[in-house]
MMTF fields as JSON, N, C-alpha, C and O atoms, coordinates in Angstrom:
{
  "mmtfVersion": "1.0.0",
  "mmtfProducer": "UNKNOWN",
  "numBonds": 451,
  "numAtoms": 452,
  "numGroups": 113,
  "numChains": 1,
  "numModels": 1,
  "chainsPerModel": [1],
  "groupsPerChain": [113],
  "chainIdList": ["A"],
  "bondAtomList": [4, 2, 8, 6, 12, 10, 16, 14, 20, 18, 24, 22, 28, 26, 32, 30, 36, 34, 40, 38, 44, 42, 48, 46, 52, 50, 56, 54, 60, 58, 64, 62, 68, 66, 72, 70, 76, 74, 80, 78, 84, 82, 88, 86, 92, 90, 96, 94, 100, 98, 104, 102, 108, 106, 112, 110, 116, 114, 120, 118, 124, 122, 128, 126, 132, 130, 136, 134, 140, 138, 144, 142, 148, 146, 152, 150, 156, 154, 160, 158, 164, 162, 168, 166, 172, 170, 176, 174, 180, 178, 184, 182, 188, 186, 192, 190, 196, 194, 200, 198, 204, 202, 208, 206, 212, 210, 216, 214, 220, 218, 224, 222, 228, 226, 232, 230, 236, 234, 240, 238, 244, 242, 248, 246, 252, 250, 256, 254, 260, 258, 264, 262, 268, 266, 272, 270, 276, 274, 280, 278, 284, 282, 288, 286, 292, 290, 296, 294, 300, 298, 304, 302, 308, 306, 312, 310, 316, 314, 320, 318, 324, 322, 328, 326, 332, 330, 336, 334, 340, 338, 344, 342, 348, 346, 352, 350, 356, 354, 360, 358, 364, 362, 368, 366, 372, 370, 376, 374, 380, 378, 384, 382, 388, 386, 392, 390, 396, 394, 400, 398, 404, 402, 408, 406, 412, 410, 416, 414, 420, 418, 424, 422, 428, 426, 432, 430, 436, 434, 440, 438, 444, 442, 448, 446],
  "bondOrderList": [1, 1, 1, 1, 1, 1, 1, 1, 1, 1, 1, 1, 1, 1, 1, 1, 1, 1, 1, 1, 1, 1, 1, 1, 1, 1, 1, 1, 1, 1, 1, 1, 1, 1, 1, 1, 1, 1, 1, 1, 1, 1, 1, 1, 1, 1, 1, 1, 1, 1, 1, 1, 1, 1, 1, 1, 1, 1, 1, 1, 1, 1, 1, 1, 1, 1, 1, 1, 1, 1, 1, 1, 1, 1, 1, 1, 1, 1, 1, 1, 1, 1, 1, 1, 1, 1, 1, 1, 1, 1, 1, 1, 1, 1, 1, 1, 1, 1, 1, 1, 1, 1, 1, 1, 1, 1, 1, 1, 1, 1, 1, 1],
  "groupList": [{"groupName": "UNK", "atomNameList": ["N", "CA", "C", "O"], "elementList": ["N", "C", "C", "O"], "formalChargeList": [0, 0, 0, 0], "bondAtomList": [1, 0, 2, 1, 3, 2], "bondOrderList": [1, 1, 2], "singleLetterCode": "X", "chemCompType": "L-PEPTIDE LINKING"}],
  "groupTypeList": [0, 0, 0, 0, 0, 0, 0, 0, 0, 0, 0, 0, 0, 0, 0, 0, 0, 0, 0, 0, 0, 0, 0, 0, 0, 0, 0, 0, 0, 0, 0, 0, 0, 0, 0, 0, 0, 0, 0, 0, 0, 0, 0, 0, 0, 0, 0, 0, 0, 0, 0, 0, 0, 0, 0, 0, 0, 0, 0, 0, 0, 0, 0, 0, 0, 0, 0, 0, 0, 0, 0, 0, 0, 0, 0, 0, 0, 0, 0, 0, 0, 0, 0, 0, 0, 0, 0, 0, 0, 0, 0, 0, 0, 0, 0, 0, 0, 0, 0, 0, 0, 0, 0, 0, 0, 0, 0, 0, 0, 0, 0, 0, 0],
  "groupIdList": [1, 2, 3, 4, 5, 6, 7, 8, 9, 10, 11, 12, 13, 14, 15, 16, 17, 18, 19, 20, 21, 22, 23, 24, 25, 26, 27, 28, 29, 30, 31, 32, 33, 34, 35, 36, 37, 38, 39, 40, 41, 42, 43, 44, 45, 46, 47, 48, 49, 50, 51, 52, 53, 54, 55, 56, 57, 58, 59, 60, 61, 62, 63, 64, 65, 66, 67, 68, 69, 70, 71, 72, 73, 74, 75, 76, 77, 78, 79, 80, 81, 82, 83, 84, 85, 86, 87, 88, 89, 90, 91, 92, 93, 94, 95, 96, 97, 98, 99, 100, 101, 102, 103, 104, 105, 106, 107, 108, 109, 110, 111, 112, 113],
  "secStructList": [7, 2, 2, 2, 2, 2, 2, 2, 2, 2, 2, 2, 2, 2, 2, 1, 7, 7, 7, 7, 7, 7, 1, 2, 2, 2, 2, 2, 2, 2, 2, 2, 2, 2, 2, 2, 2, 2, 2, 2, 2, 2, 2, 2, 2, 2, 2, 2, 2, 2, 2, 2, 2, 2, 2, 2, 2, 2, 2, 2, 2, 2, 2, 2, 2, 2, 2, 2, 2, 2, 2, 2, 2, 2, 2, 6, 2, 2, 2, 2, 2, 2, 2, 5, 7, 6, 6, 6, 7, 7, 5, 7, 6, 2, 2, 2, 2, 2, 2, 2, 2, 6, 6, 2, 2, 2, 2, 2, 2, 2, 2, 7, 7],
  "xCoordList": [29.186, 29.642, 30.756, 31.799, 30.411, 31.434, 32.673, 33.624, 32.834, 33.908, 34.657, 35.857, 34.114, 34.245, 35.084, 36.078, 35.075, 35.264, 36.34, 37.302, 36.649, 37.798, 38.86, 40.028, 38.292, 39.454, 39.859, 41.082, 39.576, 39.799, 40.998, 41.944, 40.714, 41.175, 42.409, 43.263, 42.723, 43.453, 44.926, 46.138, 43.774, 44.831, 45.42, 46.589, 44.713, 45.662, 46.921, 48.056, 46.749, 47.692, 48.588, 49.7, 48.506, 49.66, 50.246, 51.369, 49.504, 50.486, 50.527, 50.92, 50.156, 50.522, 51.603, 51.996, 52.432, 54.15, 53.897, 53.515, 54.413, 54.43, 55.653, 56.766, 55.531, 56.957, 57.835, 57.509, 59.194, 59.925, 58.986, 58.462, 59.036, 57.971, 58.848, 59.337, 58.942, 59.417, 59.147, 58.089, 59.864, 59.037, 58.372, 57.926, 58.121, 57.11, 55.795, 54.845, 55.734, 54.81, 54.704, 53.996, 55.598, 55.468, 54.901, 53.986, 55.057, 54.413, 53.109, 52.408, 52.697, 50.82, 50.681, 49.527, 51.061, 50.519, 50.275, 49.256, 51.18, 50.74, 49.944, 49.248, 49.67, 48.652, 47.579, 47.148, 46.897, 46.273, 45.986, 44.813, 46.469, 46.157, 45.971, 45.115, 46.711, 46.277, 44.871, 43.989, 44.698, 43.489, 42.129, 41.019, 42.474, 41.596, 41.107, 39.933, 42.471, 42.662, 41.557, 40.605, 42.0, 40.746, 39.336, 38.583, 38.877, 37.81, 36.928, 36.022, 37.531, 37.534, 37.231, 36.103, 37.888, 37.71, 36.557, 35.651, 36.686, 34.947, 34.181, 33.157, 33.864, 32.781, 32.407, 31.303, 33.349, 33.369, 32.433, 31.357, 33.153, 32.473, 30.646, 29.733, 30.762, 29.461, 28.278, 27.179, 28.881, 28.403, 27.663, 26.529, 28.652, 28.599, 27.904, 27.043, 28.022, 27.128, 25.921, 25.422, 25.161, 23.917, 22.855, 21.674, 24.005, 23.519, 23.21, 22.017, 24.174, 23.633, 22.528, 21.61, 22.67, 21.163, 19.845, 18.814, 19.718, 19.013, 18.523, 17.413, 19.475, 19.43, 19.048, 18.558, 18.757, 18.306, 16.595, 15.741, 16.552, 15.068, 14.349, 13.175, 14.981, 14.496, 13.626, 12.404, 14.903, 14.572, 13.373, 12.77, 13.313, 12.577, 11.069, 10.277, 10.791, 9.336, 9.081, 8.028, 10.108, 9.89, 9.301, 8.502, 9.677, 8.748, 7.773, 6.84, 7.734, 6.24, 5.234, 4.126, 5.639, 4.467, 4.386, 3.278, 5.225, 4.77, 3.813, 2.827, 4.426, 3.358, 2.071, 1.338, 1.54, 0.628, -0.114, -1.332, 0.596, -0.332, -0.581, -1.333, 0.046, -0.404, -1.694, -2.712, -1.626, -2.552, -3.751, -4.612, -3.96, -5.106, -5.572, -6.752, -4.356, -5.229, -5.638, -6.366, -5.423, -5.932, -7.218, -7.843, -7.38, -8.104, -9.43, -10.317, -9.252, -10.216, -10.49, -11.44, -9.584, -10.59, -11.602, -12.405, -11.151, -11.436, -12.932, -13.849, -13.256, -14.199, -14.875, -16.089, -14.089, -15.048, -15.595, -16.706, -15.012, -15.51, -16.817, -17.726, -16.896, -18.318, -19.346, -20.421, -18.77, -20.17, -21.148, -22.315, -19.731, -20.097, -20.116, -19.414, -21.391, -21.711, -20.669, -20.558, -20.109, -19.1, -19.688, -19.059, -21.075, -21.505, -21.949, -21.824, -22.669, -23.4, -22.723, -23.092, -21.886, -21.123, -22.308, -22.278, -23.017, -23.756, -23.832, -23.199, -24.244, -23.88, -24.705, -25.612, -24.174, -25.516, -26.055, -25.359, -27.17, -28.091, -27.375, -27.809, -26.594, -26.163, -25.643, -25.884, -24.913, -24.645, -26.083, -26.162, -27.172, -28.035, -28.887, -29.346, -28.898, -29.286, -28.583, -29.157, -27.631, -26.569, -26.772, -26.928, -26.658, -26.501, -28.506, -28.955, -29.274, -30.81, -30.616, -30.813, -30.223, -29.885, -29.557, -30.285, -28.103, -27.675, -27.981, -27.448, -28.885, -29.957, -30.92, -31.25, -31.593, -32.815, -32.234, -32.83, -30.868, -30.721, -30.056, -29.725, -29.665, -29.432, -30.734, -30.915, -31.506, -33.065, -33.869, -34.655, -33.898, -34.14, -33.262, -33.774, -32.149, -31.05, -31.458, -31.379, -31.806, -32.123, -33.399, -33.791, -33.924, -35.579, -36.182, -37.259, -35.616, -36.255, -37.104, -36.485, -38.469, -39.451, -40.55, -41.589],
  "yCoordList": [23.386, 22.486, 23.136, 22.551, 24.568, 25.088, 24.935, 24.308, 25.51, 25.264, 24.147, 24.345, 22.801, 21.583, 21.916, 22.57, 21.752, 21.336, 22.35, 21.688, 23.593, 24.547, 24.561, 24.909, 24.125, 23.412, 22.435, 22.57, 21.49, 20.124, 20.138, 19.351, 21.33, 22.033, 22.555, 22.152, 23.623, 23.957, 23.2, 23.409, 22.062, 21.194, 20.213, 19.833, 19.897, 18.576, 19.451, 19.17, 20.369, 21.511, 21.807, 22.158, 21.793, 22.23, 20.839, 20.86, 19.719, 18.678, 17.426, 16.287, 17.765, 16.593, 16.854, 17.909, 16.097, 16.085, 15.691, 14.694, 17.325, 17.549, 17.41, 17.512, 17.196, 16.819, 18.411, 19.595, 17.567, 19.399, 20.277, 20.027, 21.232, 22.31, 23.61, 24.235, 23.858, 24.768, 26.196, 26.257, 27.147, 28.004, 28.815, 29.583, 28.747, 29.92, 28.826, 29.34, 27.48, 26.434, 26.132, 25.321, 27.025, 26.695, 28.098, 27.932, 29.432, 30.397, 30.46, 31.256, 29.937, 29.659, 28.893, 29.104, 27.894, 27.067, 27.851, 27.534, 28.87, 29.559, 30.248, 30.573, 31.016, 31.677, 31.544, 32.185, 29.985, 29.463, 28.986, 29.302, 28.248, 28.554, 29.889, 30.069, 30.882, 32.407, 32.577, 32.835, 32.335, 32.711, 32.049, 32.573, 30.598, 29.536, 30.262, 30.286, 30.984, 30.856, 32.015, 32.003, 33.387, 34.205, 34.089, 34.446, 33.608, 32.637, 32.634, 33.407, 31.291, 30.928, 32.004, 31.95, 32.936, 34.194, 35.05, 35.593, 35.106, 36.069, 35.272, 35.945, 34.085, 33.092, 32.889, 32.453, 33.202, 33.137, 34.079, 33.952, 35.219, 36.822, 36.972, 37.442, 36.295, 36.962, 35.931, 36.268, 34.814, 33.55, 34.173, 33.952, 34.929, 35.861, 36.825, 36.971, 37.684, 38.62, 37.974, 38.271, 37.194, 36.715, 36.289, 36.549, 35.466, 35.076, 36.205, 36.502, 37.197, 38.157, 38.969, 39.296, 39.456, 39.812, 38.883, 39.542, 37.492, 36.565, 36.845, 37.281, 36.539, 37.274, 38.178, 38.284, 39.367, 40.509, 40.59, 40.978, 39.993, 39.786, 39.169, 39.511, 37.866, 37.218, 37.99, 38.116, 38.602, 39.382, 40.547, 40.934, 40.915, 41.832, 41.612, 42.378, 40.554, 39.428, 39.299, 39.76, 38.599, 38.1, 39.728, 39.629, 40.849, 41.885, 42.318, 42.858, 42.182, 42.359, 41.208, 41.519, 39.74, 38.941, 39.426, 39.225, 39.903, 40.574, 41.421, 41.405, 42.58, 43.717, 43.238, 43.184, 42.772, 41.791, 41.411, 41.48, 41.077, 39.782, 40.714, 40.439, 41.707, 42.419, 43.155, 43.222, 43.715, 44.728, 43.934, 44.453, 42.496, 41.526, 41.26, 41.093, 41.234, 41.056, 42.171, 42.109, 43.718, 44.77, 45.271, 46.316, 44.732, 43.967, 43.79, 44.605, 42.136, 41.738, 41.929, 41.31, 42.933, 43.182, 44.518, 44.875, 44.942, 46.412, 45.723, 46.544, 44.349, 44.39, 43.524, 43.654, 42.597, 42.662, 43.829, 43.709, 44.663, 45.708, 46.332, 46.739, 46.4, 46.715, 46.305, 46.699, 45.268, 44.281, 43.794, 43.419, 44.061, 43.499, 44.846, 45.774, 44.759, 46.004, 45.945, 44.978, 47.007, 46.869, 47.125, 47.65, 46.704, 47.029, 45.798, 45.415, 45.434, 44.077, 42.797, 41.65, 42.99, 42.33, 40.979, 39.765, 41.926, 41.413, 41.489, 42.458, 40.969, 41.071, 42.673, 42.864, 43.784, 44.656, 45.11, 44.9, 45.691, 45.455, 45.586, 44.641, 46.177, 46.271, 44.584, 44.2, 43.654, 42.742, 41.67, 40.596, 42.354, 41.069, 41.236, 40.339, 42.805, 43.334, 41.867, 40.988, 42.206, 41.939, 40.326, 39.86, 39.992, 38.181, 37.811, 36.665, 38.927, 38.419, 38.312, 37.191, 39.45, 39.218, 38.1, 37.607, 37.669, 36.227, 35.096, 34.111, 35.146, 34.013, 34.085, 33.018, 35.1, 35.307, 34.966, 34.638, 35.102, 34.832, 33.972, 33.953, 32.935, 31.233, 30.521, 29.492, 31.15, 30.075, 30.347, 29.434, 31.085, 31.858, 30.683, 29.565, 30.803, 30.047, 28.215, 27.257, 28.191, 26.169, 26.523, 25.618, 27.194, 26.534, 26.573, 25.997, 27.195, 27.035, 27.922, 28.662, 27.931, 28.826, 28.399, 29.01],
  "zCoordList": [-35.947, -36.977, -37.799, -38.093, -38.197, -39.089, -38.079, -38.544, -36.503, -36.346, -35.89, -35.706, -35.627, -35.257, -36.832, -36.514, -38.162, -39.524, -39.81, -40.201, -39.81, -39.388, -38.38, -38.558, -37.256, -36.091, -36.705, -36.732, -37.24, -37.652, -38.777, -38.809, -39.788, -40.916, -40.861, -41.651, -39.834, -38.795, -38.2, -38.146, -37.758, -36.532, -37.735, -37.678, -38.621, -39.618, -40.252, -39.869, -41.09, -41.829, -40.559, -40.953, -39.108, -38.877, -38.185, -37.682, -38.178, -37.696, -38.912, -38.657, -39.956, -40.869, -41.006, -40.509, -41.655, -42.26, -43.784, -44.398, -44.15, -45.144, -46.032, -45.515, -47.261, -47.804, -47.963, -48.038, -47.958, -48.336, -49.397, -50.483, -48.672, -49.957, -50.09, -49.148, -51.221, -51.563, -50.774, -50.148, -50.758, -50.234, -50.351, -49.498, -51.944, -52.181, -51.779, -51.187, -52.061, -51.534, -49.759, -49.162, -49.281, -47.702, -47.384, -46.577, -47.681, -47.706, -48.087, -47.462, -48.798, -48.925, -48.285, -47.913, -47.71, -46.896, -45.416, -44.802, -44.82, -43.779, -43.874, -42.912, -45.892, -46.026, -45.324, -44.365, -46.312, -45.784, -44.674, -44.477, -43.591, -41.956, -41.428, -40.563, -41.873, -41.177, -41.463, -40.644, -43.233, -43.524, -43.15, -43.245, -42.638, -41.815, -40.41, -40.04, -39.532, -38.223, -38.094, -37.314, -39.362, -39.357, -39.537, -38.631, -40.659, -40.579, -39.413, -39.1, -38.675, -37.409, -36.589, -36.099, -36.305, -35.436, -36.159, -35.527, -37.467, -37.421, -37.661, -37.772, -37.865, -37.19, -36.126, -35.8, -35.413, -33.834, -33.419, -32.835, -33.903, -33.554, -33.759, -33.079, -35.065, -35.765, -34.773, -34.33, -34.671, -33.573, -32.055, -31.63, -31.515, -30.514, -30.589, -29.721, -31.518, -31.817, -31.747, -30.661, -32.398, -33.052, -31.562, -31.331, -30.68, -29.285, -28.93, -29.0, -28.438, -27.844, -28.264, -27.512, -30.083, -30.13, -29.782, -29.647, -29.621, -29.506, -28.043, -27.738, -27.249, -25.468, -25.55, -24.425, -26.199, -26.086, -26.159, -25.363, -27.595, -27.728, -27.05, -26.905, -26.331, -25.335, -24.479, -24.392, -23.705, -22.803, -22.599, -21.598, -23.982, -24.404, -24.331, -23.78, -24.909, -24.949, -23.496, -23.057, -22.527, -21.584, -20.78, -19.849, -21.144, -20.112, -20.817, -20.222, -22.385, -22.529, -22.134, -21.695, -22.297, -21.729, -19.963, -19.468, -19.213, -18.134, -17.959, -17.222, -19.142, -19.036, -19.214, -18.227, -20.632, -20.963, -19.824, -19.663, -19.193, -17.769, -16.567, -15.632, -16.681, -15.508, -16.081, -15.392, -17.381, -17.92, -17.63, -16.92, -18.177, -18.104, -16.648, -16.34, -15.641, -14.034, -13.714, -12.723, -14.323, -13.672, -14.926, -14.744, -15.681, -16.889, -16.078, -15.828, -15.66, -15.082, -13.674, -13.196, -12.708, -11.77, -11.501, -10.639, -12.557, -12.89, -13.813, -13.841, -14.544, -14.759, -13.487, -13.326, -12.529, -11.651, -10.703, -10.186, -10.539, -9.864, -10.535, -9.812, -11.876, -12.652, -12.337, -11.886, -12.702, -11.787, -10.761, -10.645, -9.882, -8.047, -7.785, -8.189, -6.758, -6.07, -4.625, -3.871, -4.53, -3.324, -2.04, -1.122, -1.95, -0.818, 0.263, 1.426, -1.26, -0.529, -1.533, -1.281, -2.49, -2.808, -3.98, -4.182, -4.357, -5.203, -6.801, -7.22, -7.483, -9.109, -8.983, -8.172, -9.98, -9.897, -11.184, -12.178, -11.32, -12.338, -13.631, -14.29, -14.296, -15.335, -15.808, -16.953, -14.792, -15.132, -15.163, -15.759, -14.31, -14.551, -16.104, -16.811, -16.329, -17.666, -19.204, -19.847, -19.161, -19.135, -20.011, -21.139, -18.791, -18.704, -18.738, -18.712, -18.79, -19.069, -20.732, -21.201, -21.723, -22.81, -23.668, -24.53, -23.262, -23.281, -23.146, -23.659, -22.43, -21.904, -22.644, -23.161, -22.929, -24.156, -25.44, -26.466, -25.222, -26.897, -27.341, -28.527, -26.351, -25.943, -26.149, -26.8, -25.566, -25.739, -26.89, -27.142, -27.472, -29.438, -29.518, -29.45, -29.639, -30.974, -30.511, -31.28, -29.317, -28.927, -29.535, -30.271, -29.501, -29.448, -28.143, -27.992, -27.139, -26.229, -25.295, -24.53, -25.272, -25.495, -23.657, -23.403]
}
C-alpha cells in the first residue's frame, strides 16, 4: 500500500504540468521527488529485509516440527518395544501390571465393584 501511494506520488509530480516555477520553486520540487524516490527505495529494502527474515524463521520451525516428529516416532516405538515381548510378541508383564492398575482404578471411580 505504502508503495502503490508513493509510486502514485512519484508518477503525478513528474507528469503533472506545472505552472512556470521559479527556480528556487523548481529545485524543491526535485527535492522532493528525490526525496520520495528514496523513500521508496528504503521501503523497498526494509520490505525485503523483513521477508527474508520471515523465510528464515519459517524455515527454521519447519525442521524443528521435523525434529519433533521424528523424536515422537522413535518416542513411541521405543515405548512399544517396552511392552511387547520380542519373542512371542506379547504384551509383557510390566504392561499387564500396568493396565491391571488402571482398570482397578476405573472401577473405584464408576462404582464398579
Amino acid at each position: 500500500m505504502l508503495f502503490l501511494l508513493l509510486g502514485s506520488m512519484v508518477l503525478l509530480s513528474l507528469s503533472w504540468p506545472l505552472p512556470r516555477l521559479s527556480p528556487l520553486n523548481e529545485l524543491n520540487v526535485r527535492w522532493l521527488v528525490r526525496g520520495l524516490i528514496v523513500l521508496m527505495a528504503g521501503a523497498s529494502i526494509y520490505s525485503l529485509n523483513h521477508q527474508r527474515r520471515l523465510k528464515e524463521f519459517r524455515n527454521r520451525l519447519v525442521e524443528q516440527m521435523d525434529a519433533a516428529t521424528k523424536h515422537r516416532m522413535r518416542a513411541e516405538r521405543f515405548y512399544e518395544m517396552s511392552i511387547i515381548d520380542p519373542l512371542t510378541g506379547l504384551y509383557n508383564r510390566r504392561f499387564g501390571e500396568t493396565r491391571l492398575r488402571e482398570e482397578i482404578a476405573r472401577a473405584e471411580k464408576s462404582g464398579i465393584r
